[in-house]
C-alpha positions, 0 to 999 in steps of 0.5 A: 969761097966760091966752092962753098956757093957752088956747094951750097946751090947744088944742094939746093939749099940756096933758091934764086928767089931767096937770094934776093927775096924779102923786099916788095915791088924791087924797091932797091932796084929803082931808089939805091945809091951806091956808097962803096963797091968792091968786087966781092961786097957792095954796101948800098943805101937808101933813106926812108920815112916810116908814116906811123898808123898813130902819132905815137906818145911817149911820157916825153915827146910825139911824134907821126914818123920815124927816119930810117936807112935801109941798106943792102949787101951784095956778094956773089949774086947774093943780097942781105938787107939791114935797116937803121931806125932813128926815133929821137932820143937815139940821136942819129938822123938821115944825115948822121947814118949817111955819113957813117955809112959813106964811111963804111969800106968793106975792100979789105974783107974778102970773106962775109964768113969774118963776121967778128972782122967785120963789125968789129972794125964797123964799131970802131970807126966811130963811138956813135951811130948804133943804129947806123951800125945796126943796119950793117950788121943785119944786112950781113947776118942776113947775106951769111944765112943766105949763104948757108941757107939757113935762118939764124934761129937755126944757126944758133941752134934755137927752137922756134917753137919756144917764141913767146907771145908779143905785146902791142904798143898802146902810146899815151892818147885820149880815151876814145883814141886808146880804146880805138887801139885796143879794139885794133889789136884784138888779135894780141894777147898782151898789151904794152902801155906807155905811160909817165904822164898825169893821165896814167891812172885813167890811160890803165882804167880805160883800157880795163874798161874795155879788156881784162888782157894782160898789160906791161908798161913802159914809163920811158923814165916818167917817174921821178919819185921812188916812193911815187913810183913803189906806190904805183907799181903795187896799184899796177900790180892790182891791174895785171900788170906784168912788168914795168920798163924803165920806171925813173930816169936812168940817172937814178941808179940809187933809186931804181936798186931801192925801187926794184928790191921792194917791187911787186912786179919785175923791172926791166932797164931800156934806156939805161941799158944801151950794149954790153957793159950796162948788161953788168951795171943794170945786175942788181938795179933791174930784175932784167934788160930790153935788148934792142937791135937799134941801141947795141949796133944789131945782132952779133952785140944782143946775142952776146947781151942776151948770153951774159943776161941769162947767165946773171939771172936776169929776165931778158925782153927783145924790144924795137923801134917803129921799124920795118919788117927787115929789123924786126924779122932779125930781132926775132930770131933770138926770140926763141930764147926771152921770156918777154917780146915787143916786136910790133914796131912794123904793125905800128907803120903804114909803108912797110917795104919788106914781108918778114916774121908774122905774128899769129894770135899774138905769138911771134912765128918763124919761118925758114926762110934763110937768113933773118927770115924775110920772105920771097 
């Protein structure tokens, strides 16, 4: 191992500003704990609460912040960073991703390379905790990449010039306040449109009266009435709408198979759709899934889930939580290969430590930074 690093920084296809880079004002340095240390891998962590710019509506709940836990891996002088997010309905918490964590000893792993190794035994410590789970799996993606110098992207042999478009997030708000946002996300090209309550009729007609931009929705399982729901996605239809994300209540399998076969507009699974065996039980309930990182314990799990989606023939979306640029640096680097992206969760935050993947004119551009793309 030590004459592949040596390899590797002779040829200089590791920076030392790389190594380490990603992270403003050396942020871990000044609030880490240590969990576990080993001679070749030292897993730390530090909680943190992301502010968001707007309290944040969904058909179900508000909320203004969002708890996560930020982890670093140390190797060989090389450092990858992870992140877990934890909006409720995930059910994970500070306290819960400390306690996975703590939990976490990679001693017995002498090598990052074993990947499969690693988060396999990581998955099975406990059948919870996908987000806890998530920023271990990211943080040695990332220190792998670095290893190699490459980002992953290119690893997996994508084309990073193939990345869609993303949408910005517009939550359920008064008129004034989502004409506010819509104005604010100028720059996009796609808007993303909670909805689920009795307002959704007025939250699509205020933002048509301020822009013709295309719009998606995501109900959160809002609607609980399969002919409510038909009648509604053909009025979307006539709005330019584009898709519908998780329309009714994930129990209601039955209903939503109904509502997808007669639909005008795809259907995409979200809640219902968590890691790799809901992929096959969402086949023919929804026209395609959204793989986020915080739902199916990071990037080894979605890139497997993007692979058997794909070969259903299904559409497939790359979604987030409100999460810092670390999380949503990674996520993009599958990118290149979905048709559909929601990676704003950074862009809805105030505190942002990390500098990662930008978004240009409402398309996701990535860098060649090694690793999951976090910058110097």
């Amino acid at each position: 191992m030590q004459n592949r690093r040596n390899f590797l920084v002779r040829s200089g296809l590791i920076g030392s500003a790389l190594l380490t880079g990603g992270i403003k004002n050396d942020f871990f340095s000044k609030n880490i704990g240590i969990i576990k240390e080993n001679s070749k891998m030292k897993l730390t962590f530090k909680p943190y609460t992301l502010e968001l710019k707007h309290v944040f509506t969904l058909s179900t709940s508000s909320r203004s912040t969002t708890p996560v836990v930020l982890t670093k891996l140390e190797y060989d002088g090389v450092t990858g960073f992870g992140e877990a997010s934890m909006p409720p309905y995930l059910g994970e918490s500070h306290e819960s991703a400390v306690k996975f964590l703590s939990k976490v000893d990679l001693a017995q792993f002498k090598d990052p390379f074993e990947i499969e190794n690693i988060l396999e035994y990581v998955d099975s410590i406990d059948d919870h905790n996908p987000a806890a789970k998530a920023s271990v799996d990211i943080a040695l993606h990332d220190l792998v990449g670095k290893l190699l110098g490459k980002p992953w992207y290119k690893i997996w042999g994508y084309d990073k010039e193939k990345t869609p478009d993303t949408s910005f997030t517009i939550g359920i708000d008064t008129n004034e306040v989502v004409k506010q946002k819509v104005k604010e996300a100028d720059e996009f090209k796609i808007l993303k449109v909670k909805l689920g309550r009795e307002t959704d009729k007025e939250m699509i007609e205020t933002i048509r009266s301020v822009t013709d931009k295309p719009i998606t929705v995501d109900v959160n399982q809002g609607w609980k009435d399969k002919f409510f729901a038909l009648d509604m996605i053909n009025w979307l239809k006539e709005k330019n709408v584009k898709y519908v994300e998780q329309p009714m209540p994930k129990e209601m399998t039955d209903e939503m198979a109904w509502l997808t076969e007669k639909s005008p507009l795809p259907t995409f699974g979200d809640e219902s759709v968590q890691r790799i065996p809901d992929v096959v039980k969402a086949h023919g309930v929804y026209s395609g899934i959204n793989i986020k990182l915080m739902k199916c314990t990071g990037l080894r799990e979605a890139q497997k889930m993007l692979t058997l989606a794909k070969s259903l023939h299904m559409q497939v979306m790359l979604g987030c939580m409100t999460e810092t640029s670390c999380a949503i640096s990674a996520a993009s680097q599958l990118a290149p290969e979905v048709q559909w992206a929601d990676l704003d969760g950074n862009l809805l935050i105030s505190n942002d430590p990390f500098e990662g993947t930008k978004i240009i004119d409402g398309k996701i551009v990535l860098n060649e930074n090694p690793g999951i793309g976090l910058s110097k």
